[in-house]
C-alpha positions in Angstrom: 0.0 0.0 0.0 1.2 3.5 -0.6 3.4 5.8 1.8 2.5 5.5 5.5 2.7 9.1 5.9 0.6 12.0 7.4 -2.0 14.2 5.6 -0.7 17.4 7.8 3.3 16.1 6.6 2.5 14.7 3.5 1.5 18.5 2.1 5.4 19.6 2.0 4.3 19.1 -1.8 2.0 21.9 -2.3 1.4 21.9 -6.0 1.3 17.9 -6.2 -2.4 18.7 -8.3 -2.9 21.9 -9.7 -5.9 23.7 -12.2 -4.6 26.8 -14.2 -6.9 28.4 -15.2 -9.6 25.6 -16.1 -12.8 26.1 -17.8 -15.4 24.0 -19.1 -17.9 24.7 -21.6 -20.9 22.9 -22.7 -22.0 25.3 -25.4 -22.8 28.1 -23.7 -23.1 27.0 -20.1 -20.2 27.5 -17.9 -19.6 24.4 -16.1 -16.4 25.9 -14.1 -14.8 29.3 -14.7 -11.3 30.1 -14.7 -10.1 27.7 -12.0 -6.8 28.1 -10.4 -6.4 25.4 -7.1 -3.6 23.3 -6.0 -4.0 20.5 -4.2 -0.6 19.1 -1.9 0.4 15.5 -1.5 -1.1 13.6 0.9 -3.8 16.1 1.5 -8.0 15.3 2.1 -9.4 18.2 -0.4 -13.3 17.9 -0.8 -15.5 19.4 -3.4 -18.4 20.7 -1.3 -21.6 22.3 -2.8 -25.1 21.8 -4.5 -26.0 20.4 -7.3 -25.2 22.1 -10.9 -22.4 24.2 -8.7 -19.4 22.3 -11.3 -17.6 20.0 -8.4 -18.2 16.4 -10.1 -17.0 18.0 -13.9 -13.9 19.0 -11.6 -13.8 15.9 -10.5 -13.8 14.3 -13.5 -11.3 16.7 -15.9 -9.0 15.5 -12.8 -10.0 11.8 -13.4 -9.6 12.1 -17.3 -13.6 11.6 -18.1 -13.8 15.1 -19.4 -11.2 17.5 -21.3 -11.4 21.0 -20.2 -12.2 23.9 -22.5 -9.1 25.4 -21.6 -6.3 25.8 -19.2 -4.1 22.9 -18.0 -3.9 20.6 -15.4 -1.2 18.9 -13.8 -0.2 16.1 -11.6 2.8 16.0 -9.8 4.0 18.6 -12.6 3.5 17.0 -15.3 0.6 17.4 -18.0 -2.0 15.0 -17.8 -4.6 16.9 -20.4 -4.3 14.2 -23.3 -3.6 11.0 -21.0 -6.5 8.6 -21.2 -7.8 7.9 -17.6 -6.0 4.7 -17.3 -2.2 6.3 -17.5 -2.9 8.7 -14.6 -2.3 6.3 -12.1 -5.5 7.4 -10.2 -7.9 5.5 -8.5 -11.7 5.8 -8.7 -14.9 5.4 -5.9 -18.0 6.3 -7.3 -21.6 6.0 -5.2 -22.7 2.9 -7.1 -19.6 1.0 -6.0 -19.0 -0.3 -10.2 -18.0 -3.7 -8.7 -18.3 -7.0 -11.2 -21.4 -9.0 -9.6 -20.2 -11.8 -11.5 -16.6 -11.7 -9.8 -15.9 -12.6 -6.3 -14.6 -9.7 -3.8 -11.1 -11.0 -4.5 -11.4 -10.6 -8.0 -13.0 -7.4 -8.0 -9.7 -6.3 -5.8 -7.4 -8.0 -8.4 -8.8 -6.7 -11.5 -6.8 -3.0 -11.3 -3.6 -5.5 -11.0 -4.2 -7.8 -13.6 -5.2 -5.1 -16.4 -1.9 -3.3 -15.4 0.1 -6.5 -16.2 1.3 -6.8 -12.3 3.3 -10.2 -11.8 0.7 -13.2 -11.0 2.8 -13.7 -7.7 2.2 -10.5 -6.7 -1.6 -10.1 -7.2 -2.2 -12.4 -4.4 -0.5 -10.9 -1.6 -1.6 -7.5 -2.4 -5.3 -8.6 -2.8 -5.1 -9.2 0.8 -2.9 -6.4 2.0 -6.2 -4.4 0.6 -8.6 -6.5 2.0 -7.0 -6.5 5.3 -7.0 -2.8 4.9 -10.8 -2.1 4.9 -11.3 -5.5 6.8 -13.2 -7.7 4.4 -10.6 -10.2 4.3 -12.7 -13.1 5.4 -15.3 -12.2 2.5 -12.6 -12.5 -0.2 -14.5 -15.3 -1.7 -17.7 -13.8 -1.8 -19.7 -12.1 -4.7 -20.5 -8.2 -4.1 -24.4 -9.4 -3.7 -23.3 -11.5 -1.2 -22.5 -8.4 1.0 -24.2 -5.0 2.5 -23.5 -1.9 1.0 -21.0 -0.5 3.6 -19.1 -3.9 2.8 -19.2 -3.4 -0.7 -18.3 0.1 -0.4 -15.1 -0.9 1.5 -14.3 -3.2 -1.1 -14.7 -0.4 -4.2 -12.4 1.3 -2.0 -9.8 -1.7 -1.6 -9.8 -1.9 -5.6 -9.1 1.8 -5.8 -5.9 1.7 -3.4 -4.7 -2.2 -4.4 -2.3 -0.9 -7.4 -1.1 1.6 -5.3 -2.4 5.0 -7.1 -1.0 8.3 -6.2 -3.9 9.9 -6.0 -7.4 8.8 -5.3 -11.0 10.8 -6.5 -14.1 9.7 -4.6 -17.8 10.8 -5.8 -20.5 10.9 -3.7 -19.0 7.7 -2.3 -20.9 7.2 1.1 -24.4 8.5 -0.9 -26.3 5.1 -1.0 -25.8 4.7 2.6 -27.8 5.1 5.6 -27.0 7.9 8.0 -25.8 5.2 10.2 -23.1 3.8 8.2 -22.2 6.7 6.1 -21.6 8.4 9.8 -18.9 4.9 10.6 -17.6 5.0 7.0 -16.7 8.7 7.4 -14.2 7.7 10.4 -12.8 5.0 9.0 -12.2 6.7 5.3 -10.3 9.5 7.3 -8.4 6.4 9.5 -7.0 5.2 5.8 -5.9 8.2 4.7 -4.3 9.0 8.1 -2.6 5.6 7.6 -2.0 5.3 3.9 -0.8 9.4 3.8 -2.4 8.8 0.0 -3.8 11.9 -1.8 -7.7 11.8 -1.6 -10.3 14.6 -3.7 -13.7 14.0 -2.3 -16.6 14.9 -4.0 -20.0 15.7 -1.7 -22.7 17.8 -1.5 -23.3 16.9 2.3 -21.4 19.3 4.7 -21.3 17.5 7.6 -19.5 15.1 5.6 -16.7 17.1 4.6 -16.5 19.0 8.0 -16.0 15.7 9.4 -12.9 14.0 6.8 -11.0 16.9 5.6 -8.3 18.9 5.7 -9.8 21.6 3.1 -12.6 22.1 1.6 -13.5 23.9 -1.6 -17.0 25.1 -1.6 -18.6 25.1 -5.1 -21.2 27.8 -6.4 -22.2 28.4 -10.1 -18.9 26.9 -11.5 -16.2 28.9 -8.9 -14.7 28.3 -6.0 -16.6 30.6 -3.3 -14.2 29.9 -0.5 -11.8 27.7 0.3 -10.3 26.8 3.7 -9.8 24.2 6.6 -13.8 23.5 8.2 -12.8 25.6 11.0 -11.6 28.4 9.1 -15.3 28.1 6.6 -17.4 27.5 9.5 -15.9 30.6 11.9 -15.0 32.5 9.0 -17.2 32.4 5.9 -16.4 34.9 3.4 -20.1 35.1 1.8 -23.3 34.6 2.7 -23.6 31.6 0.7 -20.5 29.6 2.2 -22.0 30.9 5.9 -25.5 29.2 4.4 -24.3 26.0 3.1 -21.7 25.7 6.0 -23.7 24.5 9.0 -26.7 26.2 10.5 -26.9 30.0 10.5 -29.2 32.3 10.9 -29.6 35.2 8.2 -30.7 38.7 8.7 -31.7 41.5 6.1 -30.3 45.1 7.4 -29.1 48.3 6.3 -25.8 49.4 7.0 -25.8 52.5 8.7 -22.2 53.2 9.8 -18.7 52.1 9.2 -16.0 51.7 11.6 -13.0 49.7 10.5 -13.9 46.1 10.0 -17.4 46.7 11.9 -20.2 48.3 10.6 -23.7 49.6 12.7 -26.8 47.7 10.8 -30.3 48.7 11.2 -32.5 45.9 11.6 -36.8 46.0 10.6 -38.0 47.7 13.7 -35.8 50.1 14.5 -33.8 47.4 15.7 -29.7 47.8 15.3 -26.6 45.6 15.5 -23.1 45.5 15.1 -21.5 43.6 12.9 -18.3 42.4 11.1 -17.8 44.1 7.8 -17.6 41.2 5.0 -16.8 42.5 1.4 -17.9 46.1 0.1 -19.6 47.8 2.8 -20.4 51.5 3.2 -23.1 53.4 4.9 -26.4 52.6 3.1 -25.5 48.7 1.8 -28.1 46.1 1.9 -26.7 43.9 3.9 -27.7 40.0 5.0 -26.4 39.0 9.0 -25.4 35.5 9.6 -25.3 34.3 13.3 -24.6 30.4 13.8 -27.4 29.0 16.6 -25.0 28.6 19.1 -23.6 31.6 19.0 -26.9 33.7 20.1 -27.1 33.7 24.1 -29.0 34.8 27.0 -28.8 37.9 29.1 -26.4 36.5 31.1 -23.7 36.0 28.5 -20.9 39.1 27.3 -22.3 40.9 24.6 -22.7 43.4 22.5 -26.3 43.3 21.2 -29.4 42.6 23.3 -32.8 42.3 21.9 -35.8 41.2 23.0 -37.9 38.2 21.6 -41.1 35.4 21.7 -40.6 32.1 21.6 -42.3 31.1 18.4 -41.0 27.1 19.1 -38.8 24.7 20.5 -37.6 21.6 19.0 -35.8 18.9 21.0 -32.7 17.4 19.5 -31.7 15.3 23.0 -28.3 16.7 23.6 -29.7 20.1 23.0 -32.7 22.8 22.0 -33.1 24.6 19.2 -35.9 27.7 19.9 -37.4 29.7 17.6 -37.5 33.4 18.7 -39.3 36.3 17.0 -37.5 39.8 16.7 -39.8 43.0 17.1 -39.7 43.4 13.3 -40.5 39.6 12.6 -37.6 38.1 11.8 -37.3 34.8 13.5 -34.2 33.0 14.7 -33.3 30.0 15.6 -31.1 29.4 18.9 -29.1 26.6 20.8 -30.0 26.3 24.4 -29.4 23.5 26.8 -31.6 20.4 27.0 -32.8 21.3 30.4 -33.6 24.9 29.4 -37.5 26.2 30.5 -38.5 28.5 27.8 -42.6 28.2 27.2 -44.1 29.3 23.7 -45.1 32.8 24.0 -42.8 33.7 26.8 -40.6 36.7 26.0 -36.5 36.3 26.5 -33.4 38.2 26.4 -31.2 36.8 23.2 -27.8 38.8 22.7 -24.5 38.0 20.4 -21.3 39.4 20.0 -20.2 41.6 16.9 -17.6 39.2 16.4 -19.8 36.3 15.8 -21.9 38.5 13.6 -20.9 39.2 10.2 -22.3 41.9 7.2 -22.3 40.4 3.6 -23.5 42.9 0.7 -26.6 41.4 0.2 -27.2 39.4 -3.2 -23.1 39.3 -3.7 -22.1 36.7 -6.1 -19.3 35.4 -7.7 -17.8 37.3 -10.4 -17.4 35.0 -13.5 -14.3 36.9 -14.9 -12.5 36.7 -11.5 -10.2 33.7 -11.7 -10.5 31.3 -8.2 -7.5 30.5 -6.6 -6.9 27.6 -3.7 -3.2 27.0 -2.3 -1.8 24.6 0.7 -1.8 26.8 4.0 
């Protein structure tokens, strides 16, 4: 199996994958624009974002499925443009597995091995270095229908790392899973990689999911890169509304801005309601504006703060290790808020909810990406 060594060490390599300036085109639909990212050896990247946003065509220029309109991509810096997806050396994990239901799991292992040619002595040993791996070594001899799908989604992923590839691309991978066992397959996928140090692009469009496995994450919207970042760094630090949206919970606000001050600003809120805020992006007095506050961040009277407001309890909804309320503003905008299991709020009753600025943050409201600005992503 390949390298033993560290995601966090294995990035010394910081331009093992790189995009300049990719685009591709289906007519005249923009698929991805301008894309500049580097990827470093041994690193967890994931795709993140919905639907139509251009992550899986990524994905795929990087596997050799699709040729990009323009620009080049690289892997460890060389050209891999006209190579056909076999002489990349990469191995593959799609959500439908792609196993042979006619083959046994051992077979399904081997096959990468014996269409490269590998030595007959070899395949053997290796088979069950793999299986071992994802422990399924006891099912060698079974057929893929033989098995559940979290077994024959370890297996897929035994085939993709039995010939040793230097980098591996997983789509949607855990999708046909239930919560369950897409939650247990998430640990031990990032356990492999910790072990194996191999280079892994993850394709998802479940957050959670690449909160949990990766290093980075590149958050996909309308073909470019919106943000890209550790999941600390996305979650605490989102640099538009949209990656504060799709990462984890937050509550958004429409305001006004009514006064700059370095990097906060002074929104007015429906109501006559105002907060401060941090300044995200092109703010001056008079910008629409959209708030996001994360739940948890929103506390009682009690807590440090900046802004205090008065609200009704609109709801509560119980989620065992915790509450989430929802609280009505004066002017009617409703948030929702984490509270303790044990706390006594009745619907109707009016409470004391306050934040502070820096756990607010101002984002010109309807910002989008700009299609002509190229993306970038480098190892940090």
């Amino acid at each position: 199996m390949a390298g033993g060594r560290t995601g966090s060490a294995a990035r010394a390599d910081a331009k093992f994958v790189e995009f300049i300036d990719v685009e591709k085109n289906y007519g005249n639909f923009h698929a991805v624009r301008r894309l500049n990212l580097s990827i470093g050896r041994g690193e967890f990247l994931t795709f993140l974002g919905p639907s139509g946003s251009g992550k899986t065509t990524t994905l795929n220029m990087l596997a050799g499925f699709e040729r990009p309109s323009q620009g080049v991509i690289t892997l460890d810096g060389k050209s891999v443009d006209r190579l056909p997806p076999y002489e990349r050396n990469i191995g593959m994990v799609f959500q439908n597995y792609a196993l042979f239901p006619h083959m046994s799991v051992a077979d399904n292992v081997a096959f990468p091995l014996s269409v490269r040619k590998a030595p007959k002595a070899e395949i053997g040993p290796r088979v069950i270095r793999a299986l071992e791996m994802v422990k399924l070594e006891r099912f060698k001899d079974r057929k893929p229908t033989q098995l559940s799908g979290g077994q024959q989604q370890r297996v897929a992923l035994a085939r993709a790392l039995v010939f040793q590839p230097t980098l591996v691309l997983m789509d949607e991978p855990l999708g046909a899973l239930d919560k369950k066992l897409r939650e247990h397959m998430q640990i031990e996928l990032k356990q492999i990689h910790e072990m194996l140090g191999v280079t892994i692009v993850y394709v998802t469009h479940d957050q959670s999911e690449a909160l949990t496995m990766s290093d980075r994450v590149a958050i996909f919207e309308s073909g470019n890169i919106a943000q890209i970042g550790t999941p600390d760094a996305l979650y605490n630090e989102p640099a538009t509304a949209f990656v504060a949206g799709f990462i984890g919970e937050n509550n958004a606000l429409d305001g006004v801005v009514e006064r700059v001050d370095g990097d906060q600003c002074l929104v007015a809120l429906p109501a006559g309601l105002t907060t401060s805020a941090m300044a995200i992006g092109g703010i001056s007095p008079g910008t629409a504006v959209q708030l996001a506050i994360r739940p948890e961040r929103i506390a009682g009277s009690g807590e440090p703060a900046n802004n205090r407001f008065k609200a009704i309890v609109e709801g509560r909804i119980y989620h065992g290790d915790h509450q989430r309320l929802l609280a009505r503003l004066p002017g009617g905008q409703v948030l929702t808020v984490k509270v303790s299991p044990d706390a006594a709020m009745a619907t109707g009753e009016t409470i004391d909810l306050s934040w502070r600025t820096i756990d607010c943050r101002a984002f010109p409201a309807g910002a989008a990406p700009d299609g002509n600005t190229p993306n970038t992503g480098s190892v940090t």
